[in-house]
N, C-alpha and C positions, 0 to 999 in steps of 0.2 A: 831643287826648288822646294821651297818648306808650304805648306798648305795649314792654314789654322781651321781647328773646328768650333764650331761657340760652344758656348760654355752648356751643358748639361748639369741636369738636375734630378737625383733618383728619388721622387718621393715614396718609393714602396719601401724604403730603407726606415729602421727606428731611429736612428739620428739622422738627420737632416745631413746630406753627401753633397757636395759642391765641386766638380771636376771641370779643370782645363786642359786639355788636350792640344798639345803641336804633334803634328803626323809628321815625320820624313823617312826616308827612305830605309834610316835606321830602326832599331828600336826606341822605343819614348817612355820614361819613365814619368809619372804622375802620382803626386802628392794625397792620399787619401786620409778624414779622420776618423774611418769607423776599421777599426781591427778586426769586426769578425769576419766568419769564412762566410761568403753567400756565392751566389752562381748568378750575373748579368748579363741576360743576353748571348748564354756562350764561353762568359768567361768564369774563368776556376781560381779559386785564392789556392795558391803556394807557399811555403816560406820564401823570405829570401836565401841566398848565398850566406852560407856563414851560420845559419845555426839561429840567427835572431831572434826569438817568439815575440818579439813585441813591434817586429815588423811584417809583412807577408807581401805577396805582391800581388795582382788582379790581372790573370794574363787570360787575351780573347783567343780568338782562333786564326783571328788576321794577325801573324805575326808581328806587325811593326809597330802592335799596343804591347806595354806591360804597364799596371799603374802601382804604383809603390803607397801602403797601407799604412799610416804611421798611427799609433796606440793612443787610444782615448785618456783623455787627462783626467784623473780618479778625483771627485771629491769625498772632502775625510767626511766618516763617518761624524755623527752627533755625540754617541758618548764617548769617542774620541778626541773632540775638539773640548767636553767636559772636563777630560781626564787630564786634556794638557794644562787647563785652567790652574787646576786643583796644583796638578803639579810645580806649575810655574809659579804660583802664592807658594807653595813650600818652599822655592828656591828662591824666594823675594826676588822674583826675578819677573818687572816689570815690563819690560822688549816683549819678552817673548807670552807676555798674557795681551798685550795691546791688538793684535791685530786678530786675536781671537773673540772679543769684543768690538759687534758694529757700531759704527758712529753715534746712531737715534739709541741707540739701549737703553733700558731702564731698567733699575735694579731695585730692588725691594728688598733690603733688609729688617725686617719685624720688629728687631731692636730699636729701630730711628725711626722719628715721626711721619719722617716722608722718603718717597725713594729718594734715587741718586736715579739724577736726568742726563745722559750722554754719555759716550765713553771717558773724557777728560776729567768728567766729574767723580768717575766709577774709579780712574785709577788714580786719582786724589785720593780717593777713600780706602784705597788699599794702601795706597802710600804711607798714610794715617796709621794704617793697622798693621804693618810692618815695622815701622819706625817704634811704633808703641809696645810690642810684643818681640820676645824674643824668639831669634830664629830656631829654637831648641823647641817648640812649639808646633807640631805641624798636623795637617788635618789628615786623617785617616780614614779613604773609603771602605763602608760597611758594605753597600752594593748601589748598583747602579743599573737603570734600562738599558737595553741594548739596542733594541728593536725599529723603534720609532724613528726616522727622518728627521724628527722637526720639532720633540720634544723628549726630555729626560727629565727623569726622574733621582735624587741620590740621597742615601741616607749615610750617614760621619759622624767620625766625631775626634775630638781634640786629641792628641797626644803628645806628651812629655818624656822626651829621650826614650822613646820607645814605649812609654807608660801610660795608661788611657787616666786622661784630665777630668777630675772631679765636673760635675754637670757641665759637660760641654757637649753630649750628642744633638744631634741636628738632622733635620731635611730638606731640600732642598729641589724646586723647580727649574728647567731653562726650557726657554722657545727660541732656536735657534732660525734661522732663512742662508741658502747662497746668497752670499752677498760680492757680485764681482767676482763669478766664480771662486769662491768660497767660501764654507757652509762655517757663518758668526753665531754669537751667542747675540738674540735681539731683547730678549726679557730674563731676568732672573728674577726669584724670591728665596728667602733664606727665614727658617723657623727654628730657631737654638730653644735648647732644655734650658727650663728658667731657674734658678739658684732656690729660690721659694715654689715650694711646690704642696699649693691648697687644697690639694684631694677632694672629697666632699663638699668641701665650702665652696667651690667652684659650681658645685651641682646648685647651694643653695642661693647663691648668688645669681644665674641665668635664672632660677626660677623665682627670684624676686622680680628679677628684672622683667620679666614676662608677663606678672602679676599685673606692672606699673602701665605697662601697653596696655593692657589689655582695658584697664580700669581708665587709663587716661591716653586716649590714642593720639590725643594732637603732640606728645611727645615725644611720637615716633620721626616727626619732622623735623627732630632738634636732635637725631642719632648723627 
C-alpha cells in the first residue's frame, strides 16, 4: 500500500525548496532544486552512484526516504551576456544578439537624435550598421566591468583587419535585469570619439554658454 505525504516546504533553505514525497515500502527518490550539502532533520547530502557532482542525494535516517538533488540553473553573468553582444555584432550575427536584448530596451546611441525604442527597433539599427559597414571592421574590447549584476560598464574601439581605426574609440554603458530567467541587456548608451576634436574651444564654449544662463535665465527653459 502506497501512503502519500503532503507536500512540504523548507523555508530555512536560501532557495525556496518545494518537495513531494510518496512513501512505500521501497526506497523513494525525490526531485530537489538546491544542490548544496545541508543536514534536514537528520538527513545528510551524499553523491549520487556514479561519480555525478551536479547531482547528490538527501538521505534521512528512516531508510525508505532518499531525495534526489538536481543542480541549480546558473544565470550568465552581466559582462558576459556584454561580451556576447559585442561578439555577436562582429559575427553580423543577428540570432544570436536577439535574445540577448529584452523586449522594452532602449538604446541610446549619442550619434542619433534619439534612442532606438524596443528590441525590433535595436536590431533594425544594427541591421543598418552591418549592411553599411564592412565585416572586416570589428569592435575591439579595451576593458570591461566584471563585478556588478546589473550594470556594465566598456571601453572599445574600432579595428581594421586587426588594425586600430582612425577616431573610433568609444564607451559604453548597459543596465541589464533577468528577464524570464535570463539576465537581458534593458538600457544601453554608446559615446564614440568625435572625428573633430575642439580642445579648448569646448572649454570656451560651455563658458559662454554659462555666461547666457546666467545673464538670462528664462533660457534655461528652452535647453
Amino acid at each position: 500500500m502506497i501512503h502519500t505525504i503532503p507536500t512540504f516546504h523548507f523555508h530555512h533553505l536560501k532557495t525556496d525548496v518545494h518537495v513531494k514525497a510518496s512513501i512505500t515500502t521501497t526506497t523513494s527518490t525525490l526531485s530537489l532544486r538546491d544542490a548544496t550539502s545541508h543536514s534536514y532533520g537528520g538527513c545528510g547530502s551524499v553523491p549520487t552512484v556514479g561519480g555525478n557532482s551536479n547531482r547528490r542525494v538527501l538521505q534521512c535516517h528512516n531508510p525508505t526516504v532518499v531525495v534526489a538533488i538536481a543542480a541549480p540553473v546558473e544565470i550568465e553573468s552581466a559582462s558576459n551576456v556584454v561580451r556576447k553582444f559585442y561578439e555577436g555584432i562582429n559575427r553580423r550575427d543577428l540570432v544570436s544578439v536577439e535574445d540577448l536584448i529584452a523586449f522594452n530596451c532602449i538604446y541610446d546611441d549619442l550619434v542619433f537624435p534619439r534612442p532606438f525604442v524596443g528590441r525590433k527597433e535595436i536590431l533594425d539599427f544594427f541591421k543598418q550598421f552591418m549592411d553599411s559597414i564592412s565585416a572586416d571592421l570589428q569592435f575591439a574590447i579595451d576593458d570591461i566591468s566584471e563585478e556588478d549584476t546589473s550594470a556594465v560598464g566598456v571601453t572599445w574601439h574600432l579595428e581594421w583587419k586587426g588594425k586600430p581605426f582612425p577616431f573610433s574609440k568609444g564607451c559604453s554603458f548597459y543596465r541589464l535585469s533577468v528577464v524570464n530567467g535570463q539576465r537581458q541587456i534593458v538600457y544601453g548608451r554608446d559615446i564614440v570619439e568625435p572625428a573633430i576634436k575642439p580642445g579648448e574651444t569646448a572649454l570656451v564654449a560651455i563658458r559662454g554658454v554659462t555666461w547666457l544662463l546666467q545673464k538670462f535665465p528664462f533660457l534655461a527653459d528652452r535647453l
